[in-house]
C-alpha positions in Angstrom: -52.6 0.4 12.3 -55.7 -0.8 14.2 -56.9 -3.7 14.3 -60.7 -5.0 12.7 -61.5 -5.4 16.3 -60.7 -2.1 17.2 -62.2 -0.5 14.2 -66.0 -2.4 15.1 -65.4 -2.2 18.8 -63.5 0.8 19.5 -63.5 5.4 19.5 -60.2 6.0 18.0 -58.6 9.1 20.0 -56.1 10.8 18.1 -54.2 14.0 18.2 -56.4 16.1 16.1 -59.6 14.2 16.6 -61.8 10.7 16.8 -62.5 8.2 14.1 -64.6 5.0 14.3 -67.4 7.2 16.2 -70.3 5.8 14.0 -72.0 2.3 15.1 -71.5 -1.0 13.9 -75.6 -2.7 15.1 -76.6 -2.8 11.1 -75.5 -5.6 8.9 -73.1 -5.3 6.0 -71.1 -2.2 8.1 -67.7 -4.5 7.9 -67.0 -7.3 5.8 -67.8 -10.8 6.8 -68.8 -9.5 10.1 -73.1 -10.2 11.2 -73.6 -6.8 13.5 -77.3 -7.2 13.0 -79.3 -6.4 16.6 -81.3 -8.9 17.6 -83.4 -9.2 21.0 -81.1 -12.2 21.6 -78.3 -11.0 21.3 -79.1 -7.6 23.1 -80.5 -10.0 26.3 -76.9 -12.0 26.1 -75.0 -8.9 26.2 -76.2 -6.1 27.7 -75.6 -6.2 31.6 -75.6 -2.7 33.9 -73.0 -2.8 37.3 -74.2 0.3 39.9 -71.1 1.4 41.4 -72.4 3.9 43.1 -75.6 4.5 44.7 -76.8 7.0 47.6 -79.9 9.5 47.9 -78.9 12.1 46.3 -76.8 10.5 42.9 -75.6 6.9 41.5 -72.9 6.2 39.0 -73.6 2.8 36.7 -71.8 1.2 33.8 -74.1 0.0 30.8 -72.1 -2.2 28.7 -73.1 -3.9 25.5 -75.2 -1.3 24.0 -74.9 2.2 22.0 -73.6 5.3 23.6 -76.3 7.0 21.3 -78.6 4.8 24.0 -77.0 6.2 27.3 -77.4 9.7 25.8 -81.0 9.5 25.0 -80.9 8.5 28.8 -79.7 11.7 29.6 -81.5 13.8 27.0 -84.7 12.4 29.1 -83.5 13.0 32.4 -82.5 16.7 31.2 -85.9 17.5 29.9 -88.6 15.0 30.1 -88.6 13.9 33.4 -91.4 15.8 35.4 -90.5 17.6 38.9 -92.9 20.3 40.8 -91.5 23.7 40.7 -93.2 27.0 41.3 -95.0 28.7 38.4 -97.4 31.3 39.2 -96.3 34.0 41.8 -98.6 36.4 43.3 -97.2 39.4 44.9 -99.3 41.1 47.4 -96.1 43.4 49.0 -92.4 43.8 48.7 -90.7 46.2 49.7 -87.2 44.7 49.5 -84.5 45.8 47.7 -85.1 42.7 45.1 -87.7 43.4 42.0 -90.5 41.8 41.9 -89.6 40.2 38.7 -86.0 38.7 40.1 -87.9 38.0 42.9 -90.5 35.7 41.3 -87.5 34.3 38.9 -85.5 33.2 42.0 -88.9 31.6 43.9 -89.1 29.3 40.9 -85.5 28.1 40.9 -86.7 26.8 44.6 -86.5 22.6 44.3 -89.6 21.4 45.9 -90.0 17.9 47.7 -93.1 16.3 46.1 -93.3 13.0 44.1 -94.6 14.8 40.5 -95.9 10.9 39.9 -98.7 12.0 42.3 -100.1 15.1 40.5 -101.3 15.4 36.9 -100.5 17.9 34.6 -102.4 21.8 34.9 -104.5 21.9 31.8 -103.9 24.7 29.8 -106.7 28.1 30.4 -106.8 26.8 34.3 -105.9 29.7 36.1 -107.3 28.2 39.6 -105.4 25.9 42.4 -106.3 22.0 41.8 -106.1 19.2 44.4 -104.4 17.2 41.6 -102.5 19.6 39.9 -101.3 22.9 42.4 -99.1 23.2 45.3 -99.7 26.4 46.9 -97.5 28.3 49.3 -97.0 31.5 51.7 -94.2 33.8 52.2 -95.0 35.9 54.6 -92.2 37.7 56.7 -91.6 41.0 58.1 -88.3 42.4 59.1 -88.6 44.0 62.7 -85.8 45.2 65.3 -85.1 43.0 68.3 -85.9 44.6 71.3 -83.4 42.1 73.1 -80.2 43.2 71.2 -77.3 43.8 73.5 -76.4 47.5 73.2 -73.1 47.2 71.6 -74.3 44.4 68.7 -73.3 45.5 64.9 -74.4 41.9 63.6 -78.0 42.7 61.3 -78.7 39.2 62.6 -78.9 40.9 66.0 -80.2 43.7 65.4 -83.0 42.5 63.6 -85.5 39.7 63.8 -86.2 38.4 60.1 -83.4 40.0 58.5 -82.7 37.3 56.3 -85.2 34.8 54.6 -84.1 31.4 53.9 -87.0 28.5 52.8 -87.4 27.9 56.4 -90.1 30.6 55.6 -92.1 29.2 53.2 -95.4 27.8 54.4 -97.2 25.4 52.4 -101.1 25.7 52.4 -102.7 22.1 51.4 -106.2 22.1 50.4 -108.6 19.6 52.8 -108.1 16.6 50.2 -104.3 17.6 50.5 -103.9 18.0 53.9 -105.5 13.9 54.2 -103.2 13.0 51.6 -99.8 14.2 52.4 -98.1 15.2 55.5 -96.2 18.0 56.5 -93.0 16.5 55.6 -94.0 15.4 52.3 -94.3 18.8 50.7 -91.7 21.3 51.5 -88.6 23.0 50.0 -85.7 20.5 49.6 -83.6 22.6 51.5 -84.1 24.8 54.7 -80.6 26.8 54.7 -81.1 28.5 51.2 -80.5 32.2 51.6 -82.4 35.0 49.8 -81.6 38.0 51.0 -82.2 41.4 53.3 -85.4 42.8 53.5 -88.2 44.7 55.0 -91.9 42.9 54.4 -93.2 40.2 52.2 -96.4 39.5 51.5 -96.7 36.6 48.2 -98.7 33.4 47.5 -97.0 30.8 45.0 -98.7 28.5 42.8 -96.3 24.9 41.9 -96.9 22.8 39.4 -95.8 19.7 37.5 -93.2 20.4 34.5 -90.7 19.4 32.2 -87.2 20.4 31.7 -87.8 20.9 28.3 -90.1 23.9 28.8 -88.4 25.1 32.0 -85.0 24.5 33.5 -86.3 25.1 37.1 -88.2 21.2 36.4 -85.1 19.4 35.4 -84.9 16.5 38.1 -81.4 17.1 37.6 -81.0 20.5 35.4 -79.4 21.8 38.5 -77.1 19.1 39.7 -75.9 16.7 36.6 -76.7 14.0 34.3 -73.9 12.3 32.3 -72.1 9.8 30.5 -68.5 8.6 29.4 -66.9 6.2 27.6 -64.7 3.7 29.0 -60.9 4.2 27.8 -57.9 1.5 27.5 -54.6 2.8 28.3 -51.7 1.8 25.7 -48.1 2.2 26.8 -46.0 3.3 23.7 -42.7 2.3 25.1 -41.1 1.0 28.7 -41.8 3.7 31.6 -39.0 2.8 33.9 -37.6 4.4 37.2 -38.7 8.0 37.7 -40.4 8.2 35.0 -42.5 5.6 35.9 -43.7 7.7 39.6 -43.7 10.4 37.3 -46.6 8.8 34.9 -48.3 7.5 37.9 -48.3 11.0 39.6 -50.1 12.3 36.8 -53.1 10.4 37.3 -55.6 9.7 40.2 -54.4 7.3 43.4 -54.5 4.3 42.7 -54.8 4.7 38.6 -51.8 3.5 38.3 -49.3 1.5 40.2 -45.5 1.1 40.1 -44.0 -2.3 41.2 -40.4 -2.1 42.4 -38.9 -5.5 40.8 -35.3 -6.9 40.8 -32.7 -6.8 38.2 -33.4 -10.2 37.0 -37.1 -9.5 35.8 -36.7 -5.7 35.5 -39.9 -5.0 33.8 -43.3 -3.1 34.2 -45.9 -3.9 36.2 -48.5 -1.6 35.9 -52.4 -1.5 37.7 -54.8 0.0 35.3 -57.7 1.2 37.3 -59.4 2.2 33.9 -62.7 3.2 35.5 -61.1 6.2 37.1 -59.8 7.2 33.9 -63.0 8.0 32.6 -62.9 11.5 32.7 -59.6 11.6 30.6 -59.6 12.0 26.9 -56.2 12.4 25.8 -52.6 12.3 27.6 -49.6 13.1 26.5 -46.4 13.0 29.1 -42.9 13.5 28.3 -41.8 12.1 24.9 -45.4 11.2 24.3 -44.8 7.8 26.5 -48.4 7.1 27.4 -51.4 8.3 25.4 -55.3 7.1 26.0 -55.6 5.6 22.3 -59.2 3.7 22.1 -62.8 4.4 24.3 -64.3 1.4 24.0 -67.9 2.2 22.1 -70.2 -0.4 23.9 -68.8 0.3 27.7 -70.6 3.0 29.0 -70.5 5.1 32.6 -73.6 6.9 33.6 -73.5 9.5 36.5 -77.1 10.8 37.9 -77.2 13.5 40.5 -81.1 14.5 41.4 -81.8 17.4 43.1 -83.6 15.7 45.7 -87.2 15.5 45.1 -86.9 11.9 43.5 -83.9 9.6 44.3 -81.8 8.9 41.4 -82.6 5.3 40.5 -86.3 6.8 40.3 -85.5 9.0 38.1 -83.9 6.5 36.0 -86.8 4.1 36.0 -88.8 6.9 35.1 -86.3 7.7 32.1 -86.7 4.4 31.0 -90.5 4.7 30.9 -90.3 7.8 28.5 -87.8 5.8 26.2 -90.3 2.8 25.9 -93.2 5.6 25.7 -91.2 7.3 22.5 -90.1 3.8 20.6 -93.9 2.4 21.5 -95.0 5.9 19.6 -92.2 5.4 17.1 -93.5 2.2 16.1 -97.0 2.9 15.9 -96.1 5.4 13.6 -94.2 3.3 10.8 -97.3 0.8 11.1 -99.8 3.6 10.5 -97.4 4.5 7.8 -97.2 1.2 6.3 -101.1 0.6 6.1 -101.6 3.5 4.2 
């Protein structure tokens, strides 16, 4: 039977399903127990630890708040964090094997470097390139035969000059205000090794503009890599895991999950290492004669992962979560005043 602790502090994992999943920051949830949230307490609890942090993702634990928190975190990231992708494209020629309409769907799945913070939204009815609001680029490329080919080459790469095109084609065009703005490496595709595919002559012009996730996947900051959470879980031995069983259980899991100490006969007991952050990612194990089984996920321990695509580093893009968040609760609570005056 769990404990009160575990009930207000703890996801219950059983065989069949979870109990204890709802939240305990309301008063009068459990008996003669004050969950009421308060700014105090919230500033004496809640701490974040980055674990992990390079250019292209991070990995942090938020602990003392709500999962429902972390998720809203990345519901943001998902679909209201704004990114530059390629909307409009104008085909001139193509004469490729690829429609023109897969064509223009793969040009817009193209991540673009450009910091979205410096470009405002294209109004709605405004059909023509902005300084402040369109990116515009060139594809033009023409497949040709290479007059240097040795005689006996098979290779199309060879053979043929342009017979691939990768984003190393891609030219952007800045507008004057542009050009004095930004520099050649600040607007370009994120990657110059992306394939496309065989062809004869290009000829189109691309239009990109600032977006959200929520109206197109292609501006998720990180709708293409990842954006997650987890619960922390607390491993509970059911009985003594002794012997070969005991390198069995640690084989199970991750190096250095668990560790088994060789110890005398005098003190023949367990000691087991419980790296429990690497356990993260498990919800439920069951070895032989169900001798070890992840039974509570702590509710208020929480592990973030952020991967960006590349255009923004990943602790921007949580900063700029964050601002959304404060935007929605700021609206939120303008809303129940309004309400409440009238």
């Amino acid at each position: 039977m769990a404990s009160m602790e575990n009930i207000r502090t703890r996801v219950q994992l059983q065989e069949h399903g979870l109990i204890n999943t709802h939240s305990s920051d309301f008063p009068g949830n459990y008996t003669d127990y004050d969950d009421t949230w308060t700014q105090e307490k919230f500033e004496e609890k809640f701490k974040i630890n980055i674990t992990r942090l390079t250019p292209s993702d991070m990995e942090f634990d938020m602990i003392g708040i709500d999962a429902s928190v972390a998720n809203a975190f990345r519901r943001i990231l998902l679909a209201e964090v704004p990114t530059m992708a390629i909307e409009k494209v104008f085909l001139y020629n193509n004469t490729s094997i690829i429609q023109d309409e897969v064509l223009a769907h793969r040009l817009g799945l193209i991540p673009i470097h450009a910091d979205p913070r410096l470009f405002n939204y294209k109004k709605q009815g405004d059909e023509e390139a902005q300084d402040d609001t369109t990116l515009v680029f060139e594809l033009k490329v023409k497949c040709i035969k290479n007059k240097n080919a040795p005689k006996d080459a098979t290779d199309p790469d060879e053979l043929y000059i342009n017979s691939k095109v990768t984003t190393d084609h891609l030219k952007w065009i800045p507008t004057p205000q542009q050009a004095q703005k930004f520099g050649p490496q600040d607007i370009r595709p994120l990657s110059n090794v992306v394939f496309f595919f065989t062809l004869q002559e290009l000829d189109i012009k691309m239009h990109a503009v600032k977006g959200v996730g929520k109206d197109h996947a292609k501006f998720s900051p990180v709708g293409k890599s990842t954006a997650s959470y987890r619960l922390l879980p607390e491993i509970t031995l059911l009985k003594p895991c002794e012997d070969e069983l005991a390198d069995k259980l640690a084989a199970c899991f991750s190096p250095g999950v668990i560790k088994v100490k060789t110890v005398n006969e005098k003190n023949h007991t367990n000691d087991q290492n419980v790296g429990l952050r690497s356990l993260c990612n498990i919800i439920s194990v069951y070895i032989s004669e169900n001798i070890i089984r992840n039974e509570f996920v702590e509710k208020n321990y929480t592990n973030v992962s952020v991967e960006s695509i590349g255009a923004l580093r990943p602790e921007v893009l949580v900063c700029e979560a964050i601002k959304v968040l404060i935007s929605k609760c700021r609206q939120f609570i303008s809303e129940l005043d309004n309400n409440m005056e009238t």
